[in-house]
C-alpha positions as CSV (number, residue, x, y, z in Angstrom):
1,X,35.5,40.6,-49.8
2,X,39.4,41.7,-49.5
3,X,41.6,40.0,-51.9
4,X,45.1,39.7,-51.5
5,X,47.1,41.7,-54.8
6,X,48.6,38.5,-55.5
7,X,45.7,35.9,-55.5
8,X,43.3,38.4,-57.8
9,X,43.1,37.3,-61.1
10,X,45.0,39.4,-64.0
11,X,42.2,40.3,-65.7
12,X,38.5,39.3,-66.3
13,X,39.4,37.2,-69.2
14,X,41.9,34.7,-66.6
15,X,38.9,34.0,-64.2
16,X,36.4,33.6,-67.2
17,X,38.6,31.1,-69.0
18,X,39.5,29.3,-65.8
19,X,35.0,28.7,-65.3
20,X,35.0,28.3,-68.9
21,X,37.2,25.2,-68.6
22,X,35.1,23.4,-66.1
23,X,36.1,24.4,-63.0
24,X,34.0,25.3,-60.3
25,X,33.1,27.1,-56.9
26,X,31.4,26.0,-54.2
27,X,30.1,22.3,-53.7
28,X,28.5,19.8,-56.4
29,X,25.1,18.8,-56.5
30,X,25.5,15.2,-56.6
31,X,25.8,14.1,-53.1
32,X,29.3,12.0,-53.6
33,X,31.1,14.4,-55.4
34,X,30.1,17.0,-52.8
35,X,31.6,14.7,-50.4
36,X,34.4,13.8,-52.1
37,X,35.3,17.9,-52.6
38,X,34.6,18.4,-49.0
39,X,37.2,15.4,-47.9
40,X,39.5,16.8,-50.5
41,X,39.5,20.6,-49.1
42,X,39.8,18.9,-45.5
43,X,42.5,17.3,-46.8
44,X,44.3,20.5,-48.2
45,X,44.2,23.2,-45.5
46,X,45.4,23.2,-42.3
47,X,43.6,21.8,-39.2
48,X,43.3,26.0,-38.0
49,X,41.3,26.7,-40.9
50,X,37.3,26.8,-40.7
51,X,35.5,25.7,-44.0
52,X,32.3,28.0,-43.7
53,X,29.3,27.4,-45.3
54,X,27.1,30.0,-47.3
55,X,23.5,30.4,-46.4
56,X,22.3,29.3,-49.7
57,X,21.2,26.0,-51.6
58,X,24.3,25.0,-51.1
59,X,24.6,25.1,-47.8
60,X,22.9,21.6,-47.1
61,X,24.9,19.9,-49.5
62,X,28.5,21.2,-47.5
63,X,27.1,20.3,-44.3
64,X,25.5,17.3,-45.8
65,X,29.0,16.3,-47.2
């Protein structure tokens, strides 16, 4: 995956710290928070933008959500 200079992190420490303090990728197990995420990234990028979905366990909870 490409990352743009200025969205990578400044050093492994800054992206550790940031999961360290309970945040997250990808979608919750619970089924109502994964909705609620889903809902909230709908609500945060533009109507162009395709949320894809990864071919893992995850995947039915996003397009369950």
């Amino acid at each position: 995956m490409f990352i743009q200079p200025w969205d990578a992190t400044l050093d492994d420490a800054e992206w550790r710290t940031w999961i360290a303090d309970g945040h997250d990728f990808g979608i919750p197990d619970d089924p109502e928070q994964a909705r609620a995420r889903v809902e909230h990234l709908r609500r945060l990028l533009p109507d162009t933008v395709t949320v894809g979905i990864s071919g893992d366990a995850a995947a039915a909870r996003g397009l369950n959500a």
